[in-house]
N, C-alpha and C positions, 0 to 999 in steps of 0.2 A: 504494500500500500504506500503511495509516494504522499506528500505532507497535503496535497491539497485534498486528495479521497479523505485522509486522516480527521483534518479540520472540515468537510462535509457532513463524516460520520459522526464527528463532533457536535456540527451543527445541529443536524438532524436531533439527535436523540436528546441533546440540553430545550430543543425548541418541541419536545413533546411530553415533556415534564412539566410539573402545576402542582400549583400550591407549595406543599410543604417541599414535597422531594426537591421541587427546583431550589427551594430557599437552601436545601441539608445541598447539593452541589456547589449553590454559588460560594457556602461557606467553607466546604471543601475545596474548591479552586483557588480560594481565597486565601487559605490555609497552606496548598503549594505552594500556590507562586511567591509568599511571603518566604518560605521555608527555604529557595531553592534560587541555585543561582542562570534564573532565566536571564535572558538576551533583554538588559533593560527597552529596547523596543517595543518588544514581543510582550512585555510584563504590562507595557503603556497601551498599547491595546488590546488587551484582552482587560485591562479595569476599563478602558471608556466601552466596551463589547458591555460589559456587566453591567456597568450604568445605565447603559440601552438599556439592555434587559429588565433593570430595576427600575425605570422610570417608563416602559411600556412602548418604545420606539425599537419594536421589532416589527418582524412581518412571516406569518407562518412560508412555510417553503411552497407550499398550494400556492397562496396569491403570488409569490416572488414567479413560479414558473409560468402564472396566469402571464403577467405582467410579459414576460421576456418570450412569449409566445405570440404573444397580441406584436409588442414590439421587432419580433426577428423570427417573422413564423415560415418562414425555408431556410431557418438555420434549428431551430427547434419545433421536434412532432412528438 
């Protein structure tokens, strides 16, 4: 799996968690990235990704591929 399937699979599964579980992950990722010595880039986005998350400016993966279908639809079927 190369990093972007990774951070997909990522995506995916963190973006079909609710309520509690999402909050027991965000605190768990929270928990890593403090603990460990990520790529301060990679650390800067993934808190402003949380923030989104926390403050409700996401967008399930449905509407994202409505969106890019409507937009590039003989590049995605």
């Amino acid at each position: 799996m190369n990093a972007a399937e990774i951070k997909l699979e990522l995506f995916r599964r963190i973006d079909s968690l609710k309520g509690k579980q999402l909050e027991e992950a965000y605190q768990y990722l929270l928990s890593f990235l403090n603990k460990s010595n990520v790529n301060p880039e990679l650390k800067s986005g993934i808190e402003r990704a949380l923030k989104d998350v926390e403050e409700d400016r996401v967008s399930s993966h449905e509407d994202v591929m409505k969106r890019m279908k409507k937009k590039y639809p003989n590049l995605i079927k």
